[in-house]
N, C-alpha and C positions, 0 to 999 in steps of 0.2 A: 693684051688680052684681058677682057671682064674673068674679075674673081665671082662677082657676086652683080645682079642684076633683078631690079624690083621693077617689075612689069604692070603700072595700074593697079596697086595693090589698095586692098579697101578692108578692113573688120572694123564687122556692126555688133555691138551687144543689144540687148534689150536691157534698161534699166533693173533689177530689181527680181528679174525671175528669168531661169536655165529656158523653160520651155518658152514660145509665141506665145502664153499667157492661156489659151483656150484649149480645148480638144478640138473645136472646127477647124480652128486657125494653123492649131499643128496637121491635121487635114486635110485642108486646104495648100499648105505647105507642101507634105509628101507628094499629093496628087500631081500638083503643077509642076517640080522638080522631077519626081521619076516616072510616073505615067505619063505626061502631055512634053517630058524633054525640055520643061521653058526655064526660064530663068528665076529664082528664087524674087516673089512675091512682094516681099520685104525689102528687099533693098531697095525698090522704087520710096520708099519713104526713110525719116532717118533726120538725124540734124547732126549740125558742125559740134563739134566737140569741145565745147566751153562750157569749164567744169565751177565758174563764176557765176552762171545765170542757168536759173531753173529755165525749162523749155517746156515745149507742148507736146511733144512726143515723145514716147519711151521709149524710143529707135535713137541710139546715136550711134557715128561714125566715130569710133577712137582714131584711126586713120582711115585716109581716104585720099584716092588717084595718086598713092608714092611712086613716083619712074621717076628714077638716076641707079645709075651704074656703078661700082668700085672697081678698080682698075688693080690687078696682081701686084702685091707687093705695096700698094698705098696703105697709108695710115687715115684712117678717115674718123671724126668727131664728129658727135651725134647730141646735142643740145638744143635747150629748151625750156621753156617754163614745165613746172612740175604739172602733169597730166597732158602732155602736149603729144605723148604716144612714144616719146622714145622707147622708153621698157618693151611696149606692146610688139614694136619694129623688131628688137631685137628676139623674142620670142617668136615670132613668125621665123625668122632665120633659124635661129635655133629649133622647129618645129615642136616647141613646147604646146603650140595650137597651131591651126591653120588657117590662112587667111578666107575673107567672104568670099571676096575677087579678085582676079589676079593671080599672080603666079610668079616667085620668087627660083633664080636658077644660081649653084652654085654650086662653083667648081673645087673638090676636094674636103678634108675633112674640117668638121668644125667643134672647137671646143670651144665652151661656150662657161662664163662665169656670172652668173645676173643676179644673183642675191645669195648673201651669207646662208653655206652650206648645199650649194647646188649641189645634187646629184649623189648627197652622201647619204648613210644607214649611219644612223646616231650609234647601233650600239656593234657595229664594228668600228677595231682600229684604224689608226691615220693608215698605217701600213695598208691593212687590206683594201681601205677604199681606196688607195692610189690602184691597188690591180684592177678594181671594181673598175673605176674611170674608165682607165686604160684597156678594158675590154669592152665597154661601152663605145670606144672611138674608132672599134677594131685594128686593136694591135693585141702582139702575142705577150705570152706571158715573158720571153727571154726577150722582147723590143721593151717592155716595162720594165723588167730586173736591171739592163743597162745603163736605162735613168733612174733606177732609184736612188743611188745616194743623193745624186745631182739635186734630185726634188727635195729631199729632206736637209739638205742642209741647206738650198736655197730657202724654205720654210719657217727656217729657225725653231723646229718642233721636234726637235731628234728625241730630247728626252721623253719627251709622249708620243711618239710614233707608234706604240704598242699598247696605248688607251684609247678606247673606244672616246668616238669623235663626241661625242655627248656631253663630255665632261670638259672638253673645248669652250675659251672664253672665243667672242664673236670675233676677236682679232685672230686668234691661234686659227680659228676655220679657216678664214678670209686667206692667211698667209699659205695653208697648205692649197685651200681650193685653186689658187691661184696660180701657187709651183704646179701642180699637176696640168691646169691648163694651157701653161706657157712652157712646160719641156716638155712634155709629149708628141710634140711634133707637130699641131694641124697645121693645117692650108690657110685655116680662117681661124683666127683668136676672137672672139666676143665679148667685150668687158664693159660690163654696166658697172654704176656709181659706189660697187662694193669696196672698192680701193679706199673710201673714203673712212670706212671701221677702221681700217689700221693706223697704227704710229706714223712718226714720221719719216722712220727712219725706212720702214717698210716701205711706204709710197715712193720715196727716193728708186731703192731698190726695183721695185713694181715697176715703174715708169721707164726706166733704164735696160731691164729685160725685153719691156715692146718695144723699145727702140732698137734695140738688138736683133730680135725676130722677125721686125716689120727692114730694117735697112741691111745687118747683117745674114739672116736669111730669106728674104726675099717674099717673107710672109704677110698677108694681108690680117691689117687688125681694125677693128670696128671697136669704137669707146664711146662710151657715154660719161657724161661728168659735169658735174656742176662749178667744177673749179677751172677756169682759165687760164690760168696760168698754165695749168696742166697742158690742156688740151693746144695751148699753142707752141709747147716748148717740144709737143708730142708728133700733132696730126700735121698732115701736109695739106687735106680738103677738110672742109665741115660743112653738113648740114643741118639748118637751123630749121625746127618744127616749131607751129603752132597751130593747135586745136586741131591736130590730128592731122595737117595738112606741111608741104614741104614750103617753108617762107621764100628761101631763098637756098643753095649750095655754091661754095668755092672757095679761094684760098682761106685758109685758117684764119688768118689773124685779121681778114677782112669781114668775115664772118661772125668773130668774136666781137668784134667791137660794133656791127650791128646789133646782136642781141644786147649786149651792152647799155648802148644808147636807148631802148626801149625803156618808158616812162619818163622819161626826161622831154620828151618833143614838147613839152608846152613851156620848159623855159627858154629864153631869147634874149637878146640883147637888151632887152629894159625890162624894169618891175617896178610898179603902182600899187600901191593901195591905199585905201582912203584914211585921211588926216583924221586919229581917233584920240578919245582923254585920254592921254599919256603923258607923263614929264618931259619923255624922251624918245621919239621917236625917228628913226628914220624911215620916208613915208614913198620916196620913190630912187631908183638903181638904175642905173645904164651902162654902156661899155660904148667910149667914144674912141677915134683916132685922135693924132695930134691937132686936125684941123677941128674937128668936134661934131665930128657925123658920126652916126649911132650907126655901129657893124658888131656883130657876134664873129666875126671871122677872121683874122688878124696872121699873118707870115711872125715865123718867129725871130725875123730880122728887122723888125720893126717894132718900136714903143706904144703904147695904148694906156689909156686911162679910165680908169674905174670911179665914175663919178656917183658921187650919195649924196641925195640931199633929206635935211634934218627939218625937224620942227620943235623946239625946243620952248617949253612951256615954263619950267623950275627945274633950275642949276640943281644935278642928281652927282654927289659927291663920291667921286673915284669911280665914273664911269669910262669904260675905256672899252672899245671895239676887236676885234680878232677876226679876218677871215684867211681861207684855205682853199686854194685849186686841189678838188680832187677828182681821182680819173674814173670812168665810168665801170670799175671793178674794185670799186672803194678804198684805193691806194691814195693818200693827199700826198702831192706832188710837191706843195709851198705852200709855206704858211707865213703871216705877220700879225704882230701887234703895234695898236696904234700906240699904248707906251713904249714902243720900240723906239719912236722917235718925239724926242720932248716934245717941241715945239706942237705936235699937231695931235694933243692929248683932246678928249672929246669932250674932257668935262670942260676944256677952255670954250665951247662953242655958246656965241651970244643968246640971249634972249631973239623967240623967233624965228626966222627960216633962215637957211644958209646950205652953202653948199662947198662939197669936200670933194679934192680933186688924189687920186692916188694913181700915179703915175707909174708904170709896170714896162722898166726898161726892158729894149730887148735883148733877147736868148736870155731871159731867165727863167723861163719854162720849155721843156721838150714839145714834141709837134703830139696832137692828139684832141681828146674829146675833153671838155672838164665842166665841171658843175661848179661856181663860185657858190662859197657858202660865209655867212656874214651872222656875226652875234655881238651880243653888246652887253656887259654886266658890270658889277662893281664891286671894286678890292674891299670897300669897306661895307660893316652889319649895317647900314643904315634904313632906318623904319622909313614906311610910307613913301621912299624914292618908288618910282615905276616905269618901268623900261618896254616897251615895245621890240623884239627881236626877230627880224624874217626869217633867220637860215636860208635855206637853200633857197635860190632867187634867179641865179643868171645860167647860160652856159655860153661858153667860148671855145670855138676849134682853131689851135693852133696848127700852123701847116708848117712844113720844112721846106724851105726853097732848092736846099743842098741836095733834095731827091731829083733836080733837073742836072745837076751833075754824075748823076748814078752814086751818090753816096749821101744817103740819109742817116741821120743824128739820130741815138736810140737814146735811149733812157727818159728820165723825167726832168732834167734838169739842164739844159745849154750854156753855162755859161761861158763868158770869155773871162778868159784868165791870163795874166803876162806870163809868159818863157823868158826868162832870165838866165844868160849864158855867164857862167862864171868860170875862170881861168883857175 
């Protein structure tokens, strides 16, 4: 059974001003809505919600046509580019406002957490705003007394439980708004990106509690987060907004690593650029197999090599190269130095062009997304050397073959190692 169901849901602001702007236009508005029964005037006009480019119209769509469903007792992740509308979503649910079009149904109660200090009175105590809450979500005052201690000491706020919330640092809020949302019982938990004010011992905590309420009681939880890790160690579904619109929904960690990958689509198995005055430059990058066909996509049961080529104008003293696989939520996975291995130190490289082969046996990366990133300096103050450095240049998906035996390799790192039996 649907907990929660977004039916075509759409809110439009107007840029810059509460009313249509006019007196006709607010007018012309009432008339057509509740005299002639038509549909609201406005919304035939409107633009996508991209908070990077000015538009021509003062209409835009913060969201707009959201249908997907949540299912009882899912954990569902709600991510995005900043102004992509999650907040907005969640306030609809929460009926902080209500939507232009459309119509959101949902079953049971919902408490609801979406910015440091929701729903409290500054200059009462923590105490009283938990009754406060709590008769807001309609429950009785002996269903709150039950869980109070629970709340305060999950909170870690007992010593100021009897100070007016005002005098609360943004953490101490965050940590009680939080207990009060998550033991009071609802149907539906709503947690926006406020987790992220707290410690981290608190997040631990926080994250551990929704997994509690959403698998051990059967509660439906909606998060929002900008953190990943979170959101995949949490949710079971995600979906991914942009510009007000639903990009794509389903499994979490399939989900994650779409938004992920976004900004990266224009690196690819090779990089060029033109041969400039430089001492030192490395001027083009590619990713060949063994045979030396140029793939970005490689099994991690198989060897590849990371080919550079140089243009070397004036021997530049104690230069030496470094690159790093890292994964597309900014974790580097492997890293090397070209002084790692004598022999193939870069300041050795001739006058003129040449080219450098780095061979990347396999299973020494896990299966995934990554961006090779490539820099080039020198150990010694030396004046007037000058070095050309691309950084980020390639990207490579490694695949795991061991998921066609229903067991895929996690982590970032595959190696083989000997087992050695000793008596």
């Amino acid at each position: 059974m649907n907990a929660i169901e977004f039916d075509h849901i759409g809110k439009q602001y107007r840029l810059g001003l509460v009313s249509t702007g006019t007196f006709s236009h607010d007018l012309n508005r009432w008339w057509t809505m509740n005299v002639r029964h038509k549909e609201d005037p406005n919304l035939k006009i409107g633009e996508t919600n991209d908070r990077s480019h000015k538009g021509e119209s003062n209409y835009v769509w913060a969201l707009k046509d959201i249908n997907f469903s949540v299912e009882e007792g899912d954990v569902v992740g709600i991510i995005g580019k900043n102004g992509a509308g999650k907040s907005t979503l969640l306030k609809l649910l929460s009926r902080v406002t209500t939507p232009t079009v459309g119509e959101i149904r949902a079953r049971g109660r919902i408490a609801s957490l979406l910015e440091v200090g929701t729903g409290f009175h500054p200059e009462m105590t923590g105490r009283e705003n938990i009754y406060m809450n709590g008769a807001i979500m309609g429950m009785t005052k002996a269903e709150i007394s039950r869980k109070l201690d629970e709340i305060v000491d999950f909170s870690g706020c007992e010593r100021y439980i009897d100070t007016p919330v005002k005098r609360y640092s943004s953490g101490m809020t965050v940590r009680l708004g939080f207990a009060i949302a998550a033991h009071l019982e609802p149907e539906i938990l709503v947690v926006d990106e406020v987790l992220a004010v707290g410690d981290a011992e608190f997040q631990k905590k926080a994250i551990g509690k929704m997994q509690d309420v959403s698998k051990g009681e059967g509660r439906t939880v909606l998060f929002v987060s900008h953190n990943m890790a979170s959101i995949r160690s949490l949710c079971n579904h995600c979906a991914l907004l942009e510009n007000g619109t639903v990009k794509a929904i389903g499994e979490a960690n399939e989900i994650c690593n779409l938004y992920l990958q976004s900004g990266t689509e224009k690196l690819s198995a090779e990089w060029e650029t033109p041969i400039i005055d430089k001492n030192f430059q490395m001027y083009r990058a590619e990713l060949v197999d063994t045979e030396g066909k140029k793939r970005n996509g490689f099994s991690c049961d198989e060897d590849f090599i990371l080919r550079l080529y140089f243009n070397v104008k004036e021997r530049v003293p104690g230069v030496y190269g470094y690159l790093h696989f890292q994964r597309a939520d900014g974790v580097i996975a492997w890293t090397m130095d070209s002084n790692d291995v004598e022999y193939n130190k870069l300041e050795q490289l001739p006058i003129g062009k040449s080219v450098v082969d780095i061979k990347i046996p396999k299973r020494t990366i896990g299966h995934g997304q990554y961006v090779i990133c490539l820099n080039y300096t020198s150990n010694q103050n030396a004046s007037g050397w000058n070095v050309d450095s691309p950084l980020d240049c390639l990207q490579v998906s490694i695949s795991d073959d061991s998921t066609n035996r229903g067991n895929q390799r996690g982590g970032y790192l595959s190696t083989i190692l000997p087992w050695e039996i000793k008596k």
